[in-house]
N, CA, C and O of each residue as an XYZ file, in Angstrom:
452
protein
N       0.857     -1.173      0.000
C       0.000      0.000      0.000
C       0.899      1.231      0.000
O       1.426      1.649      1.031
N       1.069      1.851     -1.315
C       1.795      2.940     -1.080
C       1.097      4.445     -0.755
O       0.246      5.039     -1.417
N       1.642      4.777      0.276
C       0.678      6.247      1.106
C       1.678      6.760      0.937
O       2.762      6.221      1.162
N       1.440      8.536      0.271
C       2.805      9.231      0.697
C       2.174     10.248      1.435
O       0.968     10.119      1.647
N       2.773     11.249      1.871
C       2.640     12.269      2.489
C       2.888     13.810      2.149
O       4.021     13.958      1.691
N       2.119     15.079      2.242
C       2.642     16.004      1.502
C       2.303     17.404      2.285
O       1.132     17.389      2.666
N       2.898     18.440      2.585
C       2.156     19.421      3.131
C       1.036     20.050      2.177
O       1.433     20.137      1.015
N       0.125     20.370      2.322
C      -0.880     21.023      1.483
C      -0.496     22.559      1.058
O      -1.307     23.231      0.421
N       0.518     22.972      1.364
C       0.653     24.455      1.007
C       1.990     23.844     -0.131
O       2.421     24.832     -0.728
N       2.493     22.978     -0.435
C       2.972     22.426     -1.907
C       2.637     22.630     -2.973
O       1.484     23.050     -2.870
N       2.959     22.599     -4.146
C       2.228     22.602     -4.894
C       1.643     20.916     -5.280
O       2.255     19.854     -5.171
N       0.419     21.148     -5.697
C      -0.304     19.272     -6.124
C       0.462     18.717     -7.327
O       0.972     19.524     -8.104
N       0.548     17.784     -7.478
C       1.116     16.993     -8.635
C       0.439     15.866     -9.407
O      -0.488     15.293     -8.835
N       0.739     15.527    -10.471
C       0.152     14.209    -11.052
C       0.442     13.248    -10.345
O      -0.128     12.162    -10.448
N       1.605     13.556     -9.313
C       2.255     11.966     -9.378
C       1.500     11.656     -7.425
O       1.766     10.736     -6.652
N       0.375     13.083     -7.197
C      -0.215     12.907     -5.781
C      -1.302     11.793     -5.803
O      -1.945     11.421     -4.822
N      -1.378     11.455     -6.703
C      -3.074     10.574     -7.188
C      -3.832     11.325     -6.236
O      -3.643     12.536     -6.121
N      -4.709     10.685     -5.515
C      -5.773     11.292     -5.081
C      -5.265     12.139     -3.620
O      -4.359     11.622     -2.966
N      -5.759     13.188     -3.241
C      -5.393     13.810     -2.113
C      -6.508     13.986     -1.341
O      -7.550     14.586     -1.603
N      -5.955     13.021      0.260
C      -6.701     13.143      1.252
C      -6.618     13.948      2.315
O      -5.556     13.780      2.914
N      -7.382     14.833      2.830
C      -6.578     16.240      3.815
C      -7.381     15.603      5.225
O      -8.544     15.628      5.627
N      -6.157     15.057      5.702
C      -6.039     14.588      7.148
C      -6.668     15.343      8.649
O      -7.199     14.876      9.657
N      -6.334     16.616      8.245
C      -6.804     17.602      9.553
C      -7.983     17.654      9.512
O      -8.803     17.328      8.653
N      -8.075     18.186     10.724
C      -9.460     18.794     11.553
C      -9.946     19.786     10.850
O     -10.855     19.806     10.021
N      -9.203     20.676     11.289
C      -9.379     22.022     10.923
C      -9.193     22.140      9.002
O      -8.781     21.273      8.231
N      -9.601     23.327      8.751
C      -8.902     23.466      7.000
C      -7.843     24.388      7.571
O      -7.761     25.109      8.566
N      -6.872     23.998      6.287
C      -5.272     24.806      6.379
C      -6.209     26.388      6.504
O      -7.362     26.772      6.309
N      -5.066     26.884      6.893
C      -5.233     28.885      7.037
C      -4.484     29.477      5.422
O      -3.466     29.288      4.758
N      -5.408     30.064      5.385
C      -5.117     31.122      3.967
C      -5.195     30.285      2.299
O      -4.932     30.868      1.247
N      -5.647     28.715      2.414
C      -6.328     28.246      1.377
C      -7.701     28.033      0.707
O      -8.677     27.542      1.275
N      -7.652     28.517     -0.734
C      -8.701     28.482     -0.793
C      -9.160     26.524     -1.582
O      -8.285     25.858     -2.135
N     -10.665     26.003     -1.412
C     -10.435     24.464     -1.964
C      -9.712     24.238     -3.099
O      -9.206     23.138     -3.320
N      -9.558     25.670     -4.241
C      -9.389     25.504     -5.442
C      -7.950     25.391     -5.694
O      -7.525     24.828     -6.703
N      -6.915     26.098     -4.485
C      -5.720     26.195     -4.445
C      -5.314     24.834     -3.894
O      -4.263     24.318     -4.274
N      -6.278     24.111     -2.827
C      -5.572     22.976     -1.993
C      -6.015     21.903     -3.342
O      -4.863     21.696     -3.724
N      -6.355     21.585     -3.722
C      -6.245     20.393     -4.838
C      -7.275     19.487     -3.487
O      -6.699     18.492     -3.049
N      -8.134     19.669     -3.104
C      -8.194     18.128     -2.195
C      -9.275     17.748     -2.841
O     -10.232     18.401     -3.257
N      -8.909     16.087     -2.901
C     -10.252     15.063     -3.307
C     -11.465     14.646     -2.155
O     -12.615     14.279     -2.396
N     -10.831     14.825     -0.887
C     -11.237     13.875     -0.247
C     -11.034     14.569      1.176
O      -9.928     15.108      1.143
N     -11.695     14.795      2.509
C     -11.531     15.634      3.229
C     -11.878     14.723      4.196
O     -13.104     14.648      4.285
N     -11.099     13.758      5.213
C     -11.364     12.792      6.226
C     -10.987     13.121      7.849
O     -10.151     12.464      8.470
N     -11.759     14.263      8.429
C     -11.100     14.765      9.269
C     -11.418     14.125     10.369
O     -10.781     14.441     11.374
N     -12.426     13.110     10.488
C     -12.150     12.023     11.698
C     -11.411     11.482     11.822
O     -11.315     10.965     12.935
N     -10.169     11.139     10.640
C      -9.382     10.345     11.301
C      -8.044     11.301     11.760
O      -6.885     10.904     11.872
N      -8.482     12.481     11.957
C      -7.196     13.366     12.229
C      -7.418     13.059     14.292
O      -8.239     12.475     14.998
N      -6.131     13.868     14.524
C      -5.877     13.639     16.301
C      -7.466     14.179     16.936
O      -8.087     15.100     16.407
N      -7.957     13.429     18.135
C      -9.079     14.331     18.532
C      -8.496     15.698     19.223
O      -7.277     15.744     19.389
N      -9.235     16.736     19.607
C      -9.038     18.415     19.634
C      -8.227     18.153     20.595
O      -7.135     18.720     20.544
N      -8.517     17.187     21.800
C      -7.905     17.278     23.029
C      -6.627     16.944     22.909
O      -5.874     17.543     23.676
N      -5.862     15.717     21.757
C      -5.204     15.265     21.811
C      -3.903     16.463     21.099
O      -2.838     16.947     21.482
N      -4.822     16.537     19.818
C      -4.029     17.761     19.253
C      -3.599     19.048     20.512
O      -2.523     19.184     21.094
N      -4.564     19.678     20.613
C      -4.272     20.792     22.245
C      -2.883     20.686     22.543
O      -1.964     21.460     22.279
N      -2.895     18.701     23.625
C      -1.910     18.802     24.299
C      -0.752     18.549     23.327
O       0.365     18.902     23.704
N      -0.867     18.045     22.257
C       0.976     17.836     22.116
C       0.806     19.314     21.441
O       1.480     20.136     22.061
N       0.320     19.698     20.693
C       0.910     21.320     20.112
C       2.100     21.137     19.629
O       3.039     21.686     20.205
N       2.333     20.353     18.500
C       3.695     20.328     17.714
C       5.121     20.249     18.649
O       6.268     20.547     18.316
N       4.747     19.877     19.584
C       6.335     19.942     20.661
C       6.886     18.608     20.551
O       6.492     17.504     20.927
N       8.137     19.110     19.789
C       9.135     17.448     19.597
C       9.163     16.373     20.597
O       9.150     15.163     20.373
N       9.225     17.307     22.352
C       9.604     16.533     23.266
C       8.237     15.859     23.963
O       8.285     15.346     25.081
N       7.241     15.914     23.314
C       5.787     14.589     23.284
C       5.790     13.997     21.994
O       4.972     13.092     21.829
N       6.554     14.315     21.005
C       6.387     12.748     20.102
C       5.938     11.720     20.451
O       4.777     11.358     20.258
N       6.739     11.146     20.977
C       6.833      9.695     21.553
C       5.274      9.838     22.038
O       4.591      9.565     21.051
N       4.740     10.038     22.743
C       3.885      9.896     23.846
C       2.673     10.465     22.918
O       1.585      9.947     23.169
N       2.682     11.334     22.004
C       2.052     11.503     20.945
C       1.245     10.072     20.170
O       0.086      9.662     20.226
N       2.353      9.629     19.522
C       2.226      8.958     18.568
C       1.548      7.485     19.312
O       0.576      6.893     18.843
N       2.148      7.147     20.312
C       0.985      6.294     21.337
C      -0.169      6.694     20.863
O      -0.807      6.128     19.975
N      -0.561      7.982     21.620
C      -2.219      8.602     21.971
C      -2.624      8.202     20.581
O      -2.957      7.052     20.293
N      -2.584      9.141     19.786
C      -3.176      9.139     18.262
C      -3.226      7.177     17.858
O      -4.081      6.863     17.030
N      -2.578      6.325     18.286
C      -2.272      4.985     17.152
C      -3.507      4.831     18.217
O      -4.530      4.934     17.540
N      -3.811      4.654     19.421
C      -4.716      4.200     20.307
C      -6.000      4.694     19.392
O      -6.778      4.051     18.687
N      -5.884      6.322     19.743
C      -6.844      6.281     19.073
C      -7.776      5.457     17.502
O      -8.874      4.900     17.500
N      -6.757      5.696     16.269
C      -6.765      5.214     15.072
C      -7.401      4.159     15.375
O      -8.439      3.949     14.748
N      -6.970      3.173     16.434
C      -7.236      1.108     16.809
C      -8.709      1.505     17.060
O      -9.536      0.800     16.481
N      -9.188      2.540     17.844
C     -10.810      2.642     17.706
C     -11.787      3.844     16.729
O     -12.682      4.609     17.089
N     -11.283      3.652     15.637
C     -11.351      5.122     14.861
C     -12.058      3.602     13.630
O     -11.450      2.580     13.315
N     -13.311      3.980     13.261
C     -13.991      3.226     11.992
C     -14.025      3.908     10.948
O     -14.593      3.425      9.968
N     -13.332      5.421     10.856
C     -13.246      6.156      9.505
C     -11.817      5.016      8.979
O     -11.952      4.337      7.961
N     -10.955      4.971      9.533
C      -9.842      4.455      9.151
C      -9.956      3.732      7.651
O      -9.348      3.970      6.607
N     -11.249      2.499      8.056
C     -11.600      1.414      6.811
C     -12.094      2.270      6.019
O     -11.922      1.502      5.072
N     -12.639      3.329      5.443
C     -12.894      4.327      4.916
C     -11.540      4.814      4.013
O     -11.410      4.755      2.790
N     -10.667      5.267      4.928
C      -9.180      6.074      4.010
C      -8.681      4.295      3.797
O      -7.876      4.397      2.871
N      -8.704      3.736      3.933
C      -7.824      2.351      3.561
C      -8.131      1.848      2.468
O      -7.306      1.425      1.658
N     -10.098      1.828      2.228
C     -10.192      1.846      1.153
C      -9.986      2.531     -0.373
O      -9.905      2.135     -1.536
N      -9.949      3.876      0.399
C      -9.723      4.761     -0.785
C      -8.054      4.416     -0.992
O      -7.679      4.303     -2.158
N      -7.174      4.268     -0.043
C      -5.781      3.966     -0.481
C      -5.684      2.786     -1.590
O      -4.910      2.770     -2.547
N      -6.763      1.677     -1.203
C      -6.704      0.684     -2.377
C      -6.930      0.812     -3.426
O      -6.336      0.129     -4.260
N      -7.733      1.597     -3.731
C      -8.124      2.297     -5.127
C      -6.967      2.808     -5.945
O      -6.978      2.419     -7.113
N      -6.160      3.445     -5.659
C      -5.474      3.915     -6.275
C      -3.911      4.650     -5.691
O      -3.694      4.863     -4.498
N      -3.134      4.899     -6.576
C      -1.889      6.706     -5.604
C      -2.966      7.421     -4.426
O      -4.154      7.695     -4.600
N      -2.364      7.568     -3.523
C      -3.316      8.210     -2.820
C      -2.039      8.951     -1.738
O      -1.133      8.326     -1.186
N      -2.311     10.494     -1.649
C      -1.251     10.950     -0.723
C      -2.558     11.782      0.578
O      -3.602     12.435      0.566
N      -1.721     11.267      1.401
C      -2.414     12.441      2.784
C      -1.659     13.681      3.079
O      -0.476     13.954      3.284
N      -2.776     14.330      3.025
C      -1.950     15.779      2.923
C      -2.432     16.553      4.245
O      -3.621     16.452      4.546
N      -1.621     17.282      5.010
C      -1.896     17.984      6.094
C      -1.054     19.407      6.471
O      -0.150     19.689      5.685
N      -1.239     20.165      7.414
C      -1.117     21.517      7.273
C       0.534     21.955      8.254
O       1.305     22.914      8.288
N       0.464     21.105      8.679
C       1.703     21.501      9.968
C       3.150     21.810      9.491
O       3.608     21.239      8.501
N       3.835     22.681     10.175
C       4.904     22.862      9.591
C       6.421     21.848      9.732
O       7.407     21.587      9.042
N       5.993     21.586     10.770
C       7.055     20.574     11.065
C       6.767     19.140     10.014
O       5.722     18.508      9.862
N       7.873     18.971      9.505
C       7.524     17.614      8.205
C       7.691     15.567      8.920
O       7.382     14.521      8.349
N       8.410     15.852     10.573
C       8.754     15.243     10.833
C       7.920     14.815     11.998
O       7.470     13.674     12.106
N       7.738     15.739     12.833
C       6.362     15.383     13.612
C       4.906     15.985     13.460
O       4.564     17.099     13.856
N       3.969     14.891     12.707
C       2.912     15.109     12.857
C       1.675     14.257     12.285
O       1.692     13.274     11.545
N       0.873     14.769     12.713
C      -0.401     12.900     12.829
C      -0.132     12.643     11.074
O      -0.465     11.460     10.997
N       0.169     12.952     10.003
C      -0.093     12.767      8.962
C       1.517     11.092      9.088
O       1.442      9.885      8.859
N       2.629     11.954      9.527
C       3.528     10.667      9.742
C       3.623      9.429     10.449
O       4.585      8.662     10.426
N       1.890      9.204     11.471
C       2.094      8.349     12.470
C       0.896      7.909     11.586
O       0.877      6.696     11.379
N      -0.106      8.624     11.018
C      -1.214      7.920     10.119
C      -0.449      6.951      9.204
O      -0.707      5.749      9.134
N       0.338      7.462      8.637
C       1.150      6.558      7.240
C       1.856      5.805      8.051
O       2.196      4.853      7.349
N       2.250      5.668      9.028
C       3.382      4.355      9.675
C       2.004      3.520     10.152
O       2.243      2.342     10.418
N       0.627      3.921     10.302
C      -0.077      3.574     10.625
C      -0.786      2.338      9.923
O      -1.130      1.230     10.336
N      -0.872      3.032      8.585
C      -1.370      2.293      7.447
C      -0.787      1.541      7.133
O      -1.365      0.586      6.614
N       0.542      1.510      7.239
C       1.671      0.478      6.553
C       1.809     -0.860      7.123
O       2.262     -1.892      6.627
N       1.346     -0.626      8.210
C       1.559     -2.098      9.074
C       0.683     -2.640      9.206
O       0.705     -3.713      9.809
């Protein structure tokens, strides 16, 4: 199952196949026509509370990526984006600036296994 990952303020590509926008929220200062998105699955993004507490801080990764996979194990949108991953290229796209920590990288380590 190949999932890639992309920030949404990128530019879209042919090679994104379908684009799924992971967050809660919509990115700030896009409009739908600029974000390219197919597909808008924001249940399976972190719940508010979870997002809140880590707030992009490197030093809850770890303890992050727990919370959120817990969550995902009881999350029924999941079979939803899994299917659409079978279908076809499919990239998840999300808003955060950091490229290294954030639910879009623990979703895709998510999916993979």
């Amino acid at each position: 199952m190949g999932v890639r990952i992309k920030r949404v303020y990128e530019e879209p590509s042919a090679e994104d196949g379908k684009r799924i926008l992971i967050d809660r929220l919509w990115p700030r200062g896009l409009t739908k026509e600029k974000a390219k998105i197919d597909l808008w699955l924001k249940e399976v993004a972190p719940s508010g509370e979870l997002r809140q507490w880590f707030g992009h801080d490197p030093a809850k990764w770890a303890e992050f990526q727990e919370r959120y996979t817990a969550e995902l194990n009881a999350n029924g949108e999941v079979d939803q984006l899994r299917s659409e991953i079978m279908a076809g290229p499919t990239t998840l796209v999300y808003g955060a600036k950091d490229e290294l920590h954030n639910d879009a990288v623990v979703l895709k380590n998510y999916l993979e296994k």
